[in-house]
C-alpha positions as CSV (number, residue, x, y, z in Angstrom):
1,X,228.0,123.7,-49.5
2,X,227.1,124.1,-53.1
3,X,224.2,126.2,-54.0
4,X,221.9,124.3,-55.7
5,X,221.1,125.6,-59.4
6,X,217.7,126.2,-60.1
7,X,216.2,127.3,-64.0
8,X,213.1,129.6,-63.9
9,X,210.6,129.3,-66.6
10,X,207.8,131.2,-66.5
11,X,206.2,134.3,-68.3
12,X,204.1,135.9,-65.7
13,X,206.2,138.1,-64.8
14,X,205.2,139.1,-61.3
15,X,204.9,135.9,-60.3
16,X,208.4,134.8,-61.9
17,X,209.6,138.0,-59.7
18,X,207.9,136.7,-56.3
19,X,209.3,133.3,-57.0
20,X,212.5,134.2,-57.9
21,X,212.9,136.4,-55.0
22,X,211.8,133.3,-53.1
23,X,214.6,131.2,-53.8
24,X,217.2,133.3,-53.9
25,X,216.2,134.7,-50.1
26,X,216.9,130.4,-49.9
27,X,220.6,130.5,-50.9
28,X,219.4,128.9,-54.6
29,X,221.1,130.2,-58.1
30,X,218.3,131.2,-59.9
31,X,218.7,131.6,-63.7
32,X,214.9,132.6,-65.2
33,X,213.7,133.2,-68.7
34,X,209.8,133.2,-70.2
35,X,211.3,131.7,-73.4
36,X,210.9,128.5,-74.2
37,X,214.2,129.2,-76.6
38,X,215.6,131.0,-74.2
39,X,215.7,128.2,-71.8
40,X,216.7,125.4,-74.2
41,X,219.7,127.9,-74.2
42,X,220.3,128.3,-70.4
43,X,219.9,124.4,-69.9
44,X,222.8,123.4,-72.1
45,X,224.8,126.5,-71.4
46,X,225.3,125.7,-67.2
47,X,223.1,121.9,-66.4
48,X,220.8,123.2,-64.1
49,X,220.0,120.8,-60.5
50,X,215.9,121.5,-61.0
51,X,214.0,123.3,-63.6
52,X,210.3,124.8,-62.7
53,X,208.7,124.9,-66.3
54,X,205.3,126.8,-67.3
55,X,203.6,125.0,-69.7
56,X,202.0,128.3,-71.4
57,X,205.3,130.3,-72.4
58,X,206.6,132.2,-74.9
59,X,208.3,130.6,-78.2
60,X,208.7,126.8,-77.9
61,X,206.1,125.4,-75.7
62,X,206.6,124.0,-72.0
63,X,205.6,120.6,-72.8
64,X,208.0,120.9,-75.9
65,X,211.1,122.0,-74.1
66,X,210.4,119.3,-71.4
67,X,210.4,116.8,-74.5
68,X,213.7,117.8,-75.9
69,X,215.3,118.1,-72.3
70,X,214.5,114.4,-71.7
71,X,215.7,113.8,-75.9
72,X,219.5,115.5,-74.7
73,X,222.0,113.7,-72.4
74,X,223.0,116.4,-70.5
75,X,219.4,117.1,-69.4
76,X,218.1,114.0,-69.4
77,X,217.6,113.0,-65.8
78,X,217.3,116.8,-64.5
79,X,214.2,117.4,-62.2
80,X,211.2,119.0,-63.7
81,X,208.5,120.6,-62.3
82,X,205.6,122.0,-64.4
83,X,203.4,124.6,-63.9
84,X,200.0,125.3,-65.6
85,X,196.9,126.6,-65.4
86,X,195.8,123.8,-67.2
87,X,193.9,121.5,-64.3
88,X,192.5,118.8,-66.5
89,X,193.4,115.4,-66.1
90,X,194.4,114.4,-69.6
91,X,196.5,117.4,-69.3
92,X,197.9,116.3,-66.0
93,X,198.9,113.1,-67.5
94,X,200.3,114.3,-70.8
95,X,202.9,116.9,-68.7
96,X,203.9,113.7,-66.4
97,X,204.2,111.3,-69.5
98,X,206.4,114.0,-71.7
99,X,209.0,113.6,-68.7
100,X,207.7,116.2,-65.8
101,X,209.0,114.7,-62.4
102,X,206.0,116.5,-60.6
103,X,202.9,119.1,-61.3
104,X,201.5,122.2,-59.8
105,X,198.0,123.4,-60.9
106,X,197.9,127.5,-60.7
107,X,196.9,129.4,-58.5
108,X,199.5,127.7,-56.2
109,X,201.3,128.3,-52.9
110,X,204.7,129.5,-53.4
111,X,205.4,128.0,-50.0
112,X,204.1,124.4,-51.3
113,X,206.8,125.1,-54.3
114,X,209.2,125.3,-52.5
115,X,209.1,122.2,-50.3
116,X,208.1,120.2,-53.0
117,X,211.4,121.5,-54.9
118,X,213.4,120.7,-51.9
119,X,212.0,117.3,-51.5
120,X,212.9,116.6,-54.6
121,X,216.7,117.5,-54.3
122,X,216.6,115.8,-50.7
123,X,215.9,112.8,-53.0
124,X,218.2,113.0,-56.0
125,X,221.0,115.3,-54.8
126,X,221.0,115.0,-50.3
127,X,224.8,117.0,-50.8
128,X,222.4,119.8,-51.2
129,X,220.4,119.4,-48.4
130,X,223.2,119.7,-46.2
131,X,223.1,115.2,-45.9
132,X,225.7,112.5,-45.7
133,X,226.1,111.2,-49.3
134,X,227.0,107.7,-49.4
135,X,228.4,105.6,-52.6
136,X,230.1,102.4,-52.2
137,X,232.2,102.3,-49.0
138,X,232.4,106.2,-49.5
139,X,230.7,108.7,-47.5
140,X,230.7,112.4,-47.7
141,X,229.3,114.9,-44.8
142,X,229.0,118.5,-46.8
143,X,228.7,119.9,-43.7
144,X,231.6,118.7,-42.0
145,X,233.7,118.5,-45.0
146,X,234.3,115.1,-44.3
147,X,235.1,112.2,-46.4
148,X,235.8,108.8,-45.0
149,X,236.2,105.2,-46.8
150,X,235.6,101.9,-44.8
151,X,235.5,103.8,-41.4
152,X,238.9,105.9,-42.2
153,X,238.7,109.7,-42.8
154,X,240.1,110.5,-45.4
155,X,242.4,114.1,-46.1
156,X,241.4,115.7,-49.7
157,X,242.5,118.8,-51.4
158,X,239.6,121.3,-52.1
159,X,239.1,120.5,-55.5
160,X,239.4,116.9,-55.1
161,X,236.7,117.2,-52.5
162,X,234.7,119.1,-55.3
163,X,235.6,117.0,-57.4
164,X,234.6,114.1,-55.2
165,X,231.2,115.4,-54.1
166,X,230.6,116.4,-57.9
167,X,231.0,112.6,-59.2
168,X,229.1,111.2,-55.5
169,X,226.3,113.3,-56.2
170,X,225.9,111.5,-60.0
171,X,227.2,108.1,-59.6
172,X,227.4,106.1,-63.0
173,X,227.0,108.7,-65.3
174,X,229.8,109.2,-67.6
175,X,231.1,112.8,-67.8
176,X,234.0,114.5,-70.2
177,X,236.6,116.3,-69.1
178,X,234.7,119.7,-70.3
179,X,231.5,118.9,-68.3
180,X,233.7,118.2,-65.1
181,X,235.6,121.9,-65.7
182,X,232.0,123.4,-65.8
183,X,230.9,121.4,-62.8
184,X,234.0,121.2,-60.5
185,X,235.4,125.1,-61.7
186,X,232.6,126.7,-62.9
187,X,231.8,128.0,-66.5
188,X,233.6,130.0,-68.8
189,X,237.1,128.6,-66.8
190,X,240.2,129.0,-68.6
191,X,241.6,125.8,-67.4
192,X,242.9,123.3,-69.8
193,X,241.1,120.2,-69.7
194,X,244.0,118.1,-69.3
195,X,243.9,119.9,-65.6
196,X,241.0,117.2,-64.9
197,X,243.5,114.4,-65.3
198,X,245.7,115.6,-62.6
199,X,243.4,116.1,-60.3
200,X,241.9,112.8,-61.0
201,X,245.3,111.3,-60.3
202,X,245.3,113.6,-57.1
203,X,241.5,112.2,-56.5
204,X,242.4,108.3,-56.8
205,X,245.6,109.0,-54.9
206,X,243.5,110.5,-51.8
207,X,241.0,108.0,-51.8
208,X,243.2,104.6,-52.2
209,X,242.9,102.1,-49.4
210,X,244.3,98.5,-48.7
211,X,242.4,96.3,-50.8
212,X,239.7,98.4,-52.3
213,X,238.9,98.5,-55.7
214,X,239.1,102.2,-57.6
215,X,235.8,103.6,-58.0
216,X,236.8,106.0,-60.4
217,X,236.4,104.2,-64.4
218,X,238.3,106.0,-66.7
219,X,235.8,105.8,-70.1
220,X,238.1,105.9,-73.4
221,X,237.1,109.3,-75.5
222,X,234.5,110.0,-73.3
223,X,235.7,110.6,-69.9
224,X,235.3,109.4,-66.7
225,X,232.3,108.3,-63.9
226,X,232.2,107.0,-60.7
227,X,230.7,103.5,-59.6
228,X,230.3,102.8,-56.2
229,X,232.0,99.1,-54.9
């Protein structure tokens, strides 16, 4: 099962420490920064699944980076969760109206971090939490590596099952063939993009059933997404 990518951003740096510790010790990636910069950087460099943001950080502010996140494509629907030692209402509201998906007051429980950062990937991304995705007359058990369409189980190729959970995991959003090399591959692979289209073709072949319609839209000079029937 993928790892779930989480960004760090926080300048305290004991605390960043404890909490990093934290999540690694629960099988997340952890990439952490107390830059603002720094992790306008990290977020377009590898898309992260969640970000935990401080609000009081060094060079560009938390509630400026959450702005331009939510201004960039790539970003734009990526889980945020700020923290601050900023308790007022009005502040409250402003971190949730910039784009923050929730808010944690400090001092916090690490504990209550965590769960609430888990909730929120139960929601947006259940491949993660170990459950059934379902898209369309598609289903896919992570845990079983099992894929099945209208009741039949279907036999996929390790990358097209990557490749498959990848696009299940983010239906409708359109992604180019360098975003799906990042994703599917990993960063800094040396695999020509035209690679995507033949596993594509491999992907669509696998999944192809009597009279169902191909979920997979090839987008011209963009790329490709996956709708669900």
């Amino acid at each position: 099962m993928t790892k779930p990518k989480l960004l760090l951003v926080e300048d305290d740096t004991a605390l960043a420490e404890l909490l990093e510790f934290r999540f690694k010790n629960e099988g997340y990636q952890v990439r952490s920064t107390g830059d603002g910069d720094d992790a306008l950087v990290l977020a377009a460099e590898e898309t992260p699944d969640l970000i935990i943001l401080d609000w009081m950080i060094e060079g560009t502010s938390g509630i400026e980076v959450c702005r331009r996140l939510r201004r960039d494509k790539a970003t734009a629907n990526v889980p945020i969760i700020m923290l601050t030692a900023r308790g007022a209402e009005d502040d409250r509201i402003r971190g949730l109206d910039t784009g923050a998906d929730d808010y944690m007051t400090k001092p916090f429980s690490p504990r209550e971090l965590q769960a609430r950062v888990a909730a929120v990937l139960r929601r947006l991304r259940p491949a993660l939490a170990g459950e059934t995705v379902v898209v369309g007359d598609l289903s896919l058990d992570p845990v079983a590596h099992r894929v099945e369409r209208q009741g039949t189980k279907l036999t996929l190729g390790p990358t097209e099952y990557r490749l498959l959970q990848f696009f299940m995991e983010h239906p409708g959003r359109v992604f180019s063939r360098g975003q799906l090399l990042d994703a599917v591959w990993g960063t800094g692979s040396e695999i020509e993009e035209r690679t995507v289209d033949v596993h594509i073709r491999r992907l669509r072949k696998a999944i192809e059933i009597d009279n169902a319609i191909d979920p997979i839209r090839t987008v011209r000079s963009a790329g490709y997404s996956f709708e669900g029937a």
